[in-house]
C-alpha positions in Angstrom: -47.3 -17.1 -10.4 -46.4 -17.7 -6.8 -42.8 -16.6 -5.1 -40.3 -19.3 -5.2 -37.0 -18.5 -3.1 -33.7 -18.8 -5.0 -30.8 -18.8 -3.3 -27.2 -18.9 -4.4 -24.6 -20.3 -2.6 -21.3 -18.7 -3.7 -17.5 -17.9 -2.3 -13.9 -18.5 -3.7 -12.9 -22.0 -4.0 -12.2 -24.7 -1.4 -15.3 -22.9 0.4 -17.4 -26.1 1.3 -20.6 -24.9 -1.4 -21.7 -28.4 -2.7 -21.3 -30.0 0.8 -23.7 -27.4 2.7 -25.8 -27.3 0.0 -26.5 -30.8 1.3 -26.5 -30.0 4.4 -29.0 -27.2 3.8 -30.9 -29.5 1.3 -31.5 -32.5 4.0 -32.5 -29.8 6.6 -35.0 -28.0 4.4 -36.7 -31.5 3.4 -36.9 -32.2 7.0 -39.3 -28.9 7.6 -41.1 -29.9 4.7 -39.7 -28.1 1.3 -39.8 -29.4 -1.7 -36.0 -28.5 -2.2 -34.4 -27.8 -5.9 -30.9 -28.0 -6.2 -28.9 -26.1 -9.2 -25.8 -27.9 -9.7 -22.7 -26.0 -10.4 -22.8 -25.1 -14.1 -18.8 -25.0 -14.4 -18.7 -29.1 -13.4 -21.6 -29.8 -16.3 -20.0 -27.5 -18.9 -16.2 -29.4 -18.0 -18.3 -32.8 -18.0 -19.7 -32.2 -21.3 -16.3 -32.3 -22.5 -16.0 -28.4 -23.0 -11.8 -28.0 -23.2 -10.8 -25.9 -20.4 -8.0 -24.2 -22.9 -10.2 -22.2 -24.3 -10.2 -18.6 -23.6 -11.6 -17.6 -20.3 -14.5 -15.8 -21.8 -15.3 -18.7 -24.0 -15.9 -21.0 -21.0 -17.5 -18.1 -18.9 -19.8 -17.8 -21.7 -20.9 -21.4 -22.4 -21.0 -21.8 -18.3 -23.5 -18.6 -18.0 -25.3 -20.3 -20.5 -25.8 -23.8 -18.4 -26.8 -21.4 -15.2 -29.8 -19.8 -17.4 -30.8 -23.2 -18.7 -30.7 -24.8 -15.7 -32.3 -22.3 -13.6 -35.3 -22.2 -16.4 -36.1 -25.8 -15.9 -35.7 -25.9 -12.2 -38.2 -22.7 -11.8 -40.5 -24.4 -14.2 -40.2 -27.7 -12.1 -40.7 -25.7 -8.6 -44.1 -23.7 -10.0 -46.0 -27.0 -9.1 -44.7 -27.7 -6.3 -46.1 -27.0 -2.6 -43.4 -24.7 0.1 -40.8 -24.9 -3.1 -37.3 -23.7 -2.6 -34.0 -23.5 -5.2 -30.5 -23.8 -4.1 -27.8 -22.8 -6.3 -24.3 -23.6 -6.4 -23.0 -20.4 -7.6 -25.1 -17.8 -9.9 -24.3 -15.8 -12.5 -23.1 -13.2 -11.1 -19.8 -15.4 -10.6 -18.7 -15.0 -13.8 -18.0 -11.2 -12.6 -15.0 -13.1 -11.0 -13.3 -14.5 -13.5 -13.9 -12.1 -16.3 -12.3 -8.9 -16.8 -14.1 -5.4 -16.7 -14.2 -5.7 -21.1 -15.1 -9.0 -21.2 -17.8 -8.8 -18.6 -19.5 -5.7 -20.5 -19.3 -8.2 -23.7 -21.2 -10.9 -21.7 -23.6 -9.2 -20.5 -24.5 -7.7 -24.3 -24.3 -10.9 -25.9 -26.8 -12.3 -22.9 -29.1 -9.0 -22.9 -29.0 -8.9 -19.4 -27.7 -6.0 -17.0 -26.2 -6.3 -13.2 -29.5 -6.2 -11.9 -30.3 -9.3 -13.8 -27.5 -11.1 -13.4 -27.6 -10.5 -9.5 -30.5 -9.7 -8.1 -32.6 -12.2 -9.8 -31.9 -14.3 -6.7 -33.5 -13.9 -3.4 -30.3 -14.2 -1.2 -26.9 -15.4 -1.6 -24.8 -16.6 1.4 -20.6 -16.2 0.5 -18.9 -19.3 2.1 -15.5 -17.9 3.0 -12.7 -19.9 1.4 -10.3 -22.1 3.6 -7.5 -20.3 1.4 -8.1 -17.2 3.6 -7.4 -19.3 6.4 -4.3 -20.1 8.8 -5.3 -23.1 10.0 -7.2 -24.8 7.6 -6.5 -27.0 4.7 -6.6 -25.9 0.9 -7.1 -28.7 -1.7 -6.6 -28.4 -5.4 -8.6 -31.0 -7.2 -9.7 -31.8 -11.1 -11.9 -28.3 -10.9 -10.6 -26.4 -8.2 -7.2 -25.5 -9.9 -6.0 -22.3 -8.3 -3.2 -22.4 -6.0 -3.8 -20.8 -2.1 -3.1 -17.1 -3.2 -5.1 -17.5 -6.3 -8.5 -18.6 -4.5 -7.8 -15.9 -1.7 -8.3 -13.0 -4.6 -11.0 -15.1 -6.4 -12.8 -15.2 -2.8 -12.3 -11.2 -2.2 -13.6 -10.6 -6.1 -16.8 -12.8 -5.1 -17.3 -10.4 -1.7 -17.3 -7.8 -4.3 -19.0 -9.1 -7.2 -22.1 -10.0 -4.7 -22.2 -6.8 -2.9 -25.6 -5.2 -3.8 -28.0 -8.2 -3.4 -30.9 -7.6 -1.1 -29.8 -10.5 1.2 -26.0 -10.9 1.2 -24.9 -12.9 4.4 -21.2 -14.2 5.1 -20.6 -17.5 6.5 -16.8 -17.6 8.0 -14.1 -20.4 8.2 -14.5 -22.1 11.2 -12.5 -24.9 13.2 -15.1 -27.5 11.5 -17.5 -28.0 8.6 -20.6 -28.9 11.2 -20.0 -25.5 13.0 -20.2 -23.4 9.4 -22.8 -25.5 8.2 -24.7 -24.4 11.7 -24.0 -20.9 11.4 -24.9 -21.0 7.5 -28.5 -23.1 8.8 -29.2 -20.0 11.1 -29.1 -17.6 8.0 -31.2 -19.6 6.0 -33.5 -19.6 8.8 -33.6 -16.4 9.0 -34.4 -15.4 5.9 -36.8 -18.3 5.0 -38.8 -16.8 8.2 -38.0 -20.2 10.3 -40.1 -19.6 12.2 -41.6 -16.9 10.7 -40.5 -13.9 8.9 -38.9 -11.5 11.3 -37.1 -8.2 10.5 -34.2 -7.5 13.4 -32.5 -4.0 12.9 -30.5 -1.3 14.2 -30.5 2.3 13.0 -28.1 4.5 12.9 -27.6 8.3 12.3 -23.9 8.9 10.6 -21.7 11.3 9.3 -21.8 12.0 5.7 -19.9 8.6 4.7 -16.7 8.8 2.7 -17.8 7.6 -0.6 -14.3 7.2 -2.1 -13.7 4.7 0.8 -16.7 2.8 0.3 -16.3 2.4 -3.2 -12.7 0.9 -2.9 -14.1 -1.7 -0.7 -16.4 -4.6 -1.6 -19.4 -1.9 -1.9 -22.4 -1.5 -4.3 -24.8 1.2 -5.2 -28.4 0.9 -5.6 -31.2 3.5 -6.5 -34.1 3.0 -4.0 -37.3 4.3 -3.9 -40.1 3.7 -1.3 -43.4 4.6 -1.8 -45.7 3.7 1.5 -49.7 2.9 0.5 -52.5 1.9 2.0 -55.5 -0.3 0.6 -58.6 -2.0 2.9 -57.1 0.0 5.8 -53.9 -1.9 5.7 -50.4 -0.9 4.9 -47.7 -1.9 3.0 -44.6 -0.7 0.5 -43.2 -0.4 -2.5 -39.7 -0.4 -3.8 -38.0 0.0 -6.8 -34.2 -0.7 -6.6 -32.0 -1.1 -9.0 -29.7 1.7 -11.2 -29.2 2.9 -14.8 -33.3 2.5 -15.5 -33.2 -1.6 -14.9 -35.0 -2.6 -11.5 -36.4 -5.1 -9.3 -40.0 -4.6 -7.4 -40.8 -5.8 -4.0 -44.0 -5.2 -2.2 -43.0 -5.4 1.6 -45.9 -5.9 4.6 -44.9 -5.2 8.2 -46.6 -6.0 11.3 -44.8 -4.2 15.0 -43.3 -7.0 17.4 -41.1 -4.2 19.3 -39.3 -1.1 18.2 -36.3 -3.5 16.9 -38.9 -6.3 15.5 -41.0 -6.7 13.0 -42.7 -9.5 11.1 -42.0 -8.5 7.4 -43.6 -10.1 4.4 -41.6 -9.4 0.9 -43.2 -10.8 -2.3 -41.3 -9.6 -5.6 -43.1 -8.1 -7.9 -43.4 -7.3 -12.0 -42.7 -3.9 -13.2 -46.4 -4.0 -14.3 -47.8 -5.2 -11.1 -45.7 -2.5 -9.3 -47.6 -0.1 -11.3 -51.0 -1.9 -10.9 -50.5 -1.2 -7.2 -49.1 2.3 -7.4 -52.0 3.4 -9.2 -55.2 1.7 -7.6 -54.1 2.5 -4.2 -53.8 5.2 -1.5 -50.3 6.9 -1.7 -49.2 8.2 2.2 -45.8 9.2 1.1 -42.8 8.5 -0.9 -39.4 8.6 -0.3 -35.9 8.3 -3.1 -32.1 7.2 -1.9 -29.3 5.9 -2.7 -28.3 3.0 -0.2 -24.5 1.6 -0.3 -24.0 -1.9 0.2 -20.7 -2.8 2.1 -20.0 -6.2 3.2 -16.9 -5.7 5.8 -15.7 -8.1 8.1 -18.6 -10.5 7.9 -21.2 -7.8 8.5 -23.8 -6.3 5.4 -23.6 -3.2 6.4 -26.4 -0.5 4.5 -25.9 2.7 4.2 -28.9 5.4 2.8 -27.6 8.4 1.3 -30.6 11.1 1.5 -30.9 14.4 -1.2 -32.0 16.3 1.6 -29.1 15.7 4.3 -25.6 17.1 3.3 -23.7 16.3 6.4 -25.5 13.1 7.4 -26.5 9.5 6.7 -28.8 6.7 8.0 -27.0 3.2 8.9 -28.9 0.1 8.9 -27.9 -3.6 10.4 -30.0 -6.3 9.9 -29.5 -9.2 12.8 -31.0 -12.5 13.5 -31.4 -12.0 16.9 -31.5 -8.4 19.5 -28.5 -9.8 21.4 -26.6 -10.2 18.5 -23.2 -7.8 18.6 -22.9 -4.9 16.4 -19.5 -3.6 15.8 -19.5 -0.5 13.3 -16.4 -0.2 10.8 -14.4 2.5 12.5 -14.6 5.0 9.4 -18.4 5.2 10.0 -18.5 7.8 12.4 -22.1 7.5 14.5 -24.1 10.9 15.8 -26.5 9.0 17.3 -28.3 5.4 17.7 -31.9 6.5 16.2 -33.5 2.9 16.1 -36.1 3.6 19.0 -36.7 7.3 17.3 -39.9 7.4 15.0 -39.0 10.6 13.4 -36.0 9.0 11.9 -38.1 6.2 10.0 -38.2 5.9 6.5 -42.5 6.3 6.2 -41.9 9.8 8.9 -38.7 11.5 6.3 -41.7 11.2 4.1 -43.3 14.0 6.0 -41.2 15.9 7.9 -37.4 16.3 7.6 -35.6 16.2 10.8 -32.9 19.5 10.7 -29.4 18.0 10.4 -27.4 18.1 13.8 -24.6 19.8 13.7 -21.3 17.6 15.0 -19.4 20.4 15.9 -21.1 21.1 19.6 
């Protein structure tokens, strides 16, 4: 079955979702996708008469429920369609947001599905910052949107949290109009749709041993990576597993050199036994096992690869859109060095050979 992008379009209330999913739609359509929108299952379930006065988990439940269905039919529609993409308006992993740390555990056993599931299934998700974290913009309440200002500012920081872990988490900021955020929000999806093509933009850094007390008080996940770097025809390529607590995604990642900071990068998501398939009829060259933090602070996406070997030190990763972009670094990441343009300090070279820790204190 061929990859079709889903994306989910997410952020506390009054954050402009259904409009730029619109926007995004009419755009897409323009370049010639067949574009598949997932309404908002909270407006069908409300629609369908559910009575909002029912516990919380009650309508969490029935609106997790809509989000399966409806994502089922629309992937079934998109399989026979040419360049298909799906836009949702909010995912599953929204109901993190409105559910307490109990009830969550409950739905997720009474759905047989784990984080992973519920948040990684999609391909991206973009958080459209709320106007209710805003001084100068406008916050509605409306028939759905019921939360007062300071009640959609703490739903908006528990979506930053709930989010944090996805392979592609972008944030799209408040800004003085709708056209400018639905511009900076096009760019993203650009980006990661490889409009043009698929290009990966980073900058690598060398760190001190993070603070991981910090990290998990912000909006921070952990995942369990491991890379394994093949080679089949004479061509290369990668395999990850990601994921925690024995439940994981697969992605088989090809990369072709544009510059030391560019790469065209081709990600195709994989089955657990098609992951095997290829880990087992192929050349191995080396693999590699980390745990990579996943902070979203101040707008940025921020990962962070915690190695067995290191004790002292840590890798830092930025992904950009462009080489000119600005990079400003949290101030309690402390950097040793930038180590983008060093080979010894990639990924497929730790596989080999261990670079000795530096020691910060000359």
């Amino acid at each position: 079955m061929k990859s079709i992008p889903k994306i989910v379009f997410s952020g506390g209330p009054c954050g402009g979702k259904t409009q730029a999913i619109k926007y995004i739609k009419e755009h897409l359509e323009k370049l010639g996708f067949n574009v598949i929108t997932v309404t908002e299952s909270a407006a069908i379930v409300l629609a369908d008469g559910f009575d909002r006065n029912l516990p919380t988990y009650e309508f969490q439940k029935a609106i997790a429920l809509k989000q399966i269905e409806n994502e089922i039919i629309a992937e079934n529609h998109a399989k026979d369609l040419p360049n298909p993409v799906i836009l949702c308006d909010r995912g599953l992993m929204d109901s993190r947001v409105y559910l307490n740390d109990r009830d969550f555990e409950r739905l997720k056993t009474e759905l047989n599905l784990c984080e992973i599931d519920l948040r990684d299934r999609y391909d991206a998700v973009f958080h459209l910052d709320s106007t209710s974290n805003s001084n100068t913009q406008t916050y509605k309440q409306e028939d759905i949107r019921i939360e007062n200002r300071d009640e959609a500012c703490a739903l908006n920081e528990k979506s930053l949290r709930a989010w944090c872990g996805n392979p592609h988490y972008r944030f799209i900021p408040v800004c003085d109009t709708f056209e400018e955020k639905a511009e900076l929000l096009k760019k993203e999806v650009n980006a990661f749709l490889g409009i043009p093509r698929h290009l990966e933009i980073e900058r690598k850094f060398l760190i001190k041993y993070p603070d991981l007390e910090l990290l998990n008080s912000l909006p921070c996940s952990k995942a369990e990576i491991t890379q394994t770097y093949m080679i089949s025809n004479n061509k290369r390529f990668r395999l990850r597993k990601r994921g925690e607590n024995g439940n994981y995604i697969y992605i088989k990642t090809e990369k072709r050199k544009i510059s030391e900071t560019v790469r065209e990068e081709i990600e195709t998501r994989l089955t657990q036994e098609e992951y095997e398939n290829l880990l087992n009829t192929n050349t191995k060259i080396g693999s590699i096992s980390k745990d990579r933090y996943c902070l979203m602070y101040n707008g940025t996406y921020y990962e962070i690869d915690i190695f067995p070997f290191w004790k002292n030190q840590a890798y830092l990763e930025i992904e950009l859109n462009s080489e000119d972009d600005k990079i400003n670094i949290p101030k309690f990441l402390s950097v040793i060095e930038e180590v983008t343009y060093k080979p010894e300090y990639r990924n497929i070279a730790l596989c080999q050979q261990i670079p000795k820790e530096i020691d910060t204190k000359l």
